[in-house]
Every structure is written in C-alpha cells, then in structure tokens.
Residue frames as a rotation matrix with the C-alpha (Angstrom) as fourth column:
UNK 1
0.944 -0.295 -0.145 -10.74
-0.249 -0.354 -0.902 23.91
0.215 0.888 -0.407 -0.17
UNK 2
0.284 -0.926 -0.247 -6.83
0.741 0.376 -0.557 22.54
0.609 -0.025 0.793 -0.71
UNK 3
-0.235 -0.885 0.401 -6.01
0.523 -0.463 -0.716 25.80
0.819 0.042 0.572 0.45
UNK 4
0.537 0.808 -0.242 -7.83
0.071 0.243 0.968 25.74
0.841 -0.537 0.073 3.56
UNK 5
-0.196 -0.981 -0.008 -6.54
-0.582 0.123 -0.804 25.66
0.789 -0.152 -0.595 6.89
UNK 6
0.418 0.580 0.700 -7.76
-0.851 0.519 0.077 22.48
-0.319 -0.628 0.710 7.81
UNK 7
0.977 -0.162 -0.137 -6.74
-0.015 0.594 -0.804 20.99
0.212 0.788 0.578 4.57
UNK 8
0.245 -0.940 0.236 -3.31
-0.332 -0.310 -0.891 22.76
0.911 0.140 -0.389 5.23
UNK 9
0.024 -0.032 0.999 -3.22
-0.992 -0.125 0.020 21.02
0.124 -0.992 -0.035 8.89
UNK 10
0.564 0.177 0.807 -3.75
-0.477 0.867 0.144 18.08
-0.674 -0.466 0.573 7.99
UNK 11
0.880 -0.426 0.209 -1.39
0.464 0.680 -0.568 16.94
0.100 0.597 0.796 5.10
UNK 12
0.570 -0.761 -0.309 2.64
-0.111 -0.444 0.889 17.60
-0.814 -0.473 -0.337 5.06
UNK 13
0.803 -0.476 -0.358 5.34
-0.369 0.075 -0.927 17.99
0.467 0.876 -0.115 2.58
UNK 14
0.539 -0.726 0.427 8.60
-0.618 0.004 0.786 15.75
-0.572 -0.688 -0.446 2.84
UNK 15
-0.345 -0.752 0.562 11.14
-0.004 0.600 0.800 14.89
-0.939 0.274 -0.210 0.95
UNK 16
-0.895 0.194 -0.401 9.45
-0.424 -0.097 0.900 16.19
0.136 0.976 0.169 -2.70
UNK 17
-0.506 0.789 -0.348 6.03
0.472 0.591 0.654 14.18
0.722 0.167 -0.672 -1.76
UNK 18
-0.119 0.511 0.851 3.08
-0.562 -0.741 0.367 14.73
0.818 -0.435 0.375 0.28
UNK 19
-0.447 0.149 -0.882 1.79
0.543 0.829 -0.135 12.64
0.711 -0.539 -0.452 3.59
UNK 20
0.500 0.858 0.116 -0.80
0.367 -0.331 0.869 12.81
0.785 -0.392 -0.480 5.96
UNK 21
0.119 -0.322 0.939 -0.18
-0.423 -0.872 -0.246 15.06
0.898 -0.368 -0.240 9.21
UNK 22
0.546 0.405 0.733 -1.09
-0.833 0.168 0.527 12.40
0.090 -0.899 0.429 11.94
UNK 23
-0.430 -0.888 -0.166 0.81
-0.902 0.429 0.041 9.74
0.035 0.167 -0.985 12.79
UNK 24
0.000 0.735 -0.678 -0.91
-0.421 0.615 0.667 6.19
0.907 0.285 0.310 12.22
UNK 25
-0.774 -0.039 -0.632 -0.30
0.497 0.582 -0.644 5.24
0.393 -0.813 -0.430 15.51
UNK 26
-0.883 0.441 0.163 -3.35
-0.447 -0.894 -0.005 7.22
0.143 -0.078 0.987 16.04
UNK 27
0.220 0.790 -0.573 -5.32
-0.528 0.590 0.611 4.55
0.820 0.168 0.547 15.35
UNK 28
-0.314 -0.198 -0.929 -4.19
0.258 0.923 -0.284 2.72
0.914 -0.329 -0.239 18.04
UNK 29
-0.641 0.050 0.766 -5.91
-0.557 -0.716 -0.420 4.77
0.528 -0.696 0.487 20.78
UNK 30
-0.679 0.278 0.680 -8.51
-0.297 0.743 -0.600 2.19
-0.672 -0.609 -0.421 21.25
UNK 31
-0.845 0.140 0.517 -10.37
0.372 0.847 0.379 0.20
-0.385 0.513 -0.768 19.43
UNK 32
-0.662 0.746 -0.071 -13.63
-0.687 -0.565 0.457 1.43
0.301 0.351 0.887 17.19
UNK 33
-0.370 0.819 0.438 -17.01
-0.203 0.389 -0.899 -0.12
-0.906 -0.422 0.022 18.21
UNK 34
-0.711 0.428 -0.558 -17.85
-0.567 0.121 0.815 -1.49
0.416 0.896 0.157 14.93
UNK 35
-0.604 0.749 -0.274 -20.54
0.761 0.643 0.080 -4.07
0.236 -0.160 -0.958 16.54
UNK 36
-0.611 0.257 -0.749 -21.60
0.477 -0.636 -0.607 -0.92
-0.632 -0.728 0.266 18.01
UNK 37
-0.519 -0.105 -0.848 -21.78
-0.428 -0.827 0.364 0.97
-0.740 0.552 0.384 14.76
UNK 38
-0.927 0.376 0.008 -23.21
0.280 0.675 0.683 -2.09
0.251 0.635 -0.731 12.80
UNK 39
-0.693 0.718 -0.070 -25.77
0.677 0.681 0.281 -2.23
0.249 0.147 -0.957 14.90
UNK 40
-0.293 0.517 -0.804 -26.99
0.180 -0.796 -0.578 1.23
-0.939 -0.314 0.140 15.00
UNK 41
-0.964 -0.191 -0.182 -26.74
-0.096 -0.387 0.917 1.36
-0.246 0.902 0.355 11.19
UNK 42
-0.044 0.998 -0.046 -30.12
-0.326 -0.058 -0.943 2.18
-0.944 -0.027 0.328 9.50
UNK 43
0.463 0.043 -0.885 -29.17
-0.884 0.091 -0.458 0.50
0.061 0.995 0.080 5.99
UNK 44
0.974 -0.220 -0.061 -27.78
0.159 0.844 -0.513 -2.54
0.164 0.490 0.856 4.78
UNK 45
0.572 -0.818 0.050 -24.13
-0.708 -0.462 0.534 -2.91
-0.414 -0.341 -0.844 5.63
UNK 46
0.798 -0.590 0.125 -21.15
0.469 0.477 -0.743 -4.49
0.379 0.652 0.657 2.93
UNK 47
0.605 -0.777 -0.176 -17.90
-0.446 -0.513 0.733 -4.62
-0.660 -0.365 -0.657 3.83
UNK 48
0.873 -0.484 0.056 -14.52
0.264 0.373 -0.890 -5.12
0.409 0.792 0.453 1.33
UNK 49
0.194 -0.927 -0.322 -10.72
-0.333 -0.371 0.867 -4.44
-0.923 -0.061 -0.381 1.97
UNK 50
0.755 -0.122 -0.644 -8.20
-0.643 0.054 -0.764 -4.79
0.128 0.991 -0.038 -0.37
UNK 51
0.650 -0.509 -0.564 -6.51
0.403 0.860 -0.312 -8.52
0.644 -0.025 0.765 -0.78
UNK 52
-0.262 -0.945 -0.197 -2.98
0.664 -0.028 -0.747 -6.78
0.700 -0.326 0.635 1.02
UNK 53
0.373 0.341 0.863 -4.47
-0.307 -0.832 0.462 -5.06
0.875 -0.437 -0.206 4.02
UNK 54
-0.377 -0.538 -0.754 -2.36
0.051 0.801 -0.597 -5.42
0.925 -0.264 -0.274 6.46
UNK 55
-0.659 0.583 0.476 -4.59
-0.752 -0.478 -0.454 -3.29
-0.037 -0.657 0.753 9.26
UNK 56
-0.178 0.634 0.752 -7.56
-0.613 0.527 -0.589 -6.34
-0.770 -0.566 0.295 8.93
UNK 57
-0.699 -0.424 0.576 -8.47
-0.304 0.905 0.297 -9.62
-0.647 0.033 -0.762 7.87
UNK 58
-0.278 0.818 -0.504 -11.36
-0.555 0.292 0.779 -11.22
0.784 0.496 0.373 5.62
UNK 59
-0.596 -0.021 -0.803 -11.98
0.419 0.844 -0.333 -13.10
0.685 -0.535 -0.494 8.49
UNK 60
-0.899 -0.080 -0.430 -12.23
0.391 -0.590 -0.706 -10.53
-0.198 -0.803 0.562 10.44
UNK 61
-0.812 0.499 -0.303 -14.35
-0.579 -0.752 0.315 -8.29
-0.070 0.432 0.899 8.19
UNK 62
0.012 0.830 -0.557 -16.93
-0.285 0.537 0.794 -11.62
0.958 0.150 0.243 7.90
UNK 63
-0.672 -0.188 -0.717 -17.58
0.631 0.361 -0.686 -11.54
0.387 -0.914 -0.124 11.21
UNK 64
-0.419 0.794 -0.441 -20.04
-0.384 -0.594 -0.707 -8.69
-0.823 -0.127 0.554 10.72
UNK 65
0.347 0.403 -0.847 -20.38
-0.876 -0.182 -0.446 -9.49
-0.334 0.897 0.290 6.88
UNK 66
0.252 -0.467 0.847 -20.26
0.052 0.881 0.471 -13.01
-0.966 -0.074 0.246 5.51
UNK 67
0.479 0.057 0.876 -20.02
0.817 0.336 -0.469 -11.92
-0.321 0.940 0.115 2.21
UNK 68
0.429 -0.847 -0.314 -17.01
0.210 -0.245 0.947 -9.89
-0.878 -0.473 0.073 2.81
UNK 69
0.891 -0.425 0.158 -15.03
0.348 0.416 -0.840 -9.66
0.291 0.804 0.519 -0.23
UNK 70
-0.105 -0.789 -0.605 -11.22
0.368 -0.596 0.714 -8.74
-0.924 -0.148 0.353 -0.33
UNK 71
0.955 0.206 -0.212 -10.60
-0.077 -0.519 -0.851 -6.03
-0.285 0.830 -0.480 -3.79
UNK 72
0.528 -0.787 0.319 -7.70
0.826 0.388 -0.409 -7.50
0.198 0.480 0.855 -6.02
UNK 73
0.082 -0.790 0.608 -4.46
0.942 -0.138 -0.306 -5.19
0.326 0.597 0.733 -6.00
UNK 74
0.239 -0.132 0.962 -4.99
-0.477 -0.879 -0.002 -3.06
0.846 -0.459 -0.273 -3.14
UNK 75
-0.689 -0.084 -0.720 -4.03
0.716 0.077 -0.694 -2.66
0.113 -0.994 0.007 0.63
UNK 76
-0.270 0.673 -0.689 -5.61
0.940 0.029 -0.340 -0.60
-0.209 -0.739 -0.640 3.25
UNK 77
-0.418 0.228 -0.880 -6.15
-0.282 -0.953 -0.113 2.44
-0.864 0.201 0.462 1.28
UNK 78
-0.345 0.430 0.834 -8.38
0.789 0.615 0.009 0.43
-0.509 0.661 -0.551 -1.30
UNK 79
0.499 0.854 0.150 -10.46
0.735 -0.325 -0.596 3.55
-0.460 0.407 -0.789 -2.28
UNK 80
0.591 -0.337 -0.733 -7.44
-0.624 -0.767 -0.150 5.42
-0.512 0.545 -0.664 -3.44
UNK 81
-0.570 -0.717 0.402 -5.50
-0.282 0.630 0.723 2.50
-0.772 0.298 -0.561 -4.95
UNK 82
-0.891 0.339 0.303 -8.51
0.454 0.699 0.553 0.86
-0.024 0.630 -0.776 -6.91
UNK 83
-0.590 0.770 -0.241 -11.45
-0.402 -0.540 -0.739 3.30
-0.700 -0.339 0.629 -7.16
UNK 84
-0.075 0.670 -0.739 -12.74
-0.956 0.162 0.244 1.83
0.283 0.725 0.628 -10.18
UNK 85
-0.516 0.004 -0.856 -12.80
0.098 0.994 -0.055 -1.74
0.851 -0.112 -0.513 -8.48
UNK 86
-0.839 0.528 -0.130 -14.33
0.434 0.507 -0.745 -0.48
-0.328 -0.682 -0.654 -5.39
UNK 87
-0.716 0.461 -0.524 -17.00
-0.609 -0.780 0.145 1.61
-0.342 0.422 0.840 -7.65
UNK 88
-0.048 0.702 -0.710 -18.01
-0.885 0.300 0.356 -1.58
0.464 0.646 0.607 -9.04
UNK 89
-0.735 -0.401 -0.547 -18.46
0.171 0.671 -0.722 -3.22
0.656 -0.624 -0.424 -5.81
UNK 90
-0.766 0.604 -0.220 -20.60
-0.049 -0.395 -0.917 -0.82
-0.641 -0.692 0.332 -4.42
UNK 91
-0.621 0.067 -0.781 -22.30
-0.783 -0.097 0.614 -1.06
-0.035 0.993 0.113 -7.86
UNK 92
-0.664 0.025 -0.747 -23.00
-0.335 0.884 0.327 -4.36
0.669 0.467 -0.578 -7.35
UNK 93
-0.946 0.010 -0.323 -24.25
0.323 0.061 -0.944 -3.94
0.011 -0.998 -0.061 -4.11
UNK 94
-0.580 0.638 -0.507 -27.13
-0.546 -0.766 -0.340 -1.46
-0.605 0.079 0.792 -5.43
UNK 95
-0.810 0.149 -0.567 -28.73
-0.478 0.392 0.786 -3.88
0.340 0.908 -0.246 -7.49
C-alpha cells in the first residue's frame, strides 16, 4: 500500500515532486548476469528499450535477442513513459 512503510522508504519528496529514494548510482555496483539469467529462463525471452535509452544499446540488447526492438518516444523508463506501446509489444509477442 502507498502508505506503507516500504512504499514510504523508498520514494522522496523534493522540490513540489516526487523521486525515487536510491541513488542510480546503485546500479553501478556490478554488473547483472543477464547471460546468466537468460539462460536459466524457463520461457521464451523478448527484449525492447525505448529508442532514447541512454543506460543500453539495441546492439547490446540483440546480443541475447536478435529481434530486439527499440519503443518509439521513450528512454529507460519505457514502461512508464509508453505503456500502451510496450502493451502492444508484449501483445505481439503472445501471438
């Protein structure tokens, strides 16, 4: 629940807006094991970003997945920028 105090731990107010609690250098702790993680997966795996991610490449991403796509008119937060674009991505995917 929003009013949680997990929920309340993990997002901040500043400056009239909201923003996450962690600092993105977080990510930089070491590197995820995505070959790792591919190749444990028990389903089909599709990957997408959005065209302006600056965090990874289509290149990159077809390196597990040639048929990669990038999703018009987002960056690296694709599923809150364009949910209806990556809805009908995964959409497509189910077919």
């Amino acid at each position: 629940p929003p009013e949680s105090e997990i929920a309340l731990s993990g997002v901040l107010e500043e400056d009239s807006a909201w923003r996450l609690a962690a600092s993105p250098a977080t990510a930089n702790v070491s590197p995820a094991p995505v070959k790792k993680m591919i190749a444990a997966a028990q389903c089909p795996i599709h990957l997408a970003r959005g065209e302006a991610d600056a965090l990874v490449t289509l290149e990159q991403l077809r390196g597990y997945d040639d048929a990669s796509v990038d999703i018009a008119g987002a960056g690296h937060n694709t599923m809150v920028e364009k949910p209806e674009a990556v809805l009908k991505w995964v959409e497509s995917k189910l077919r």
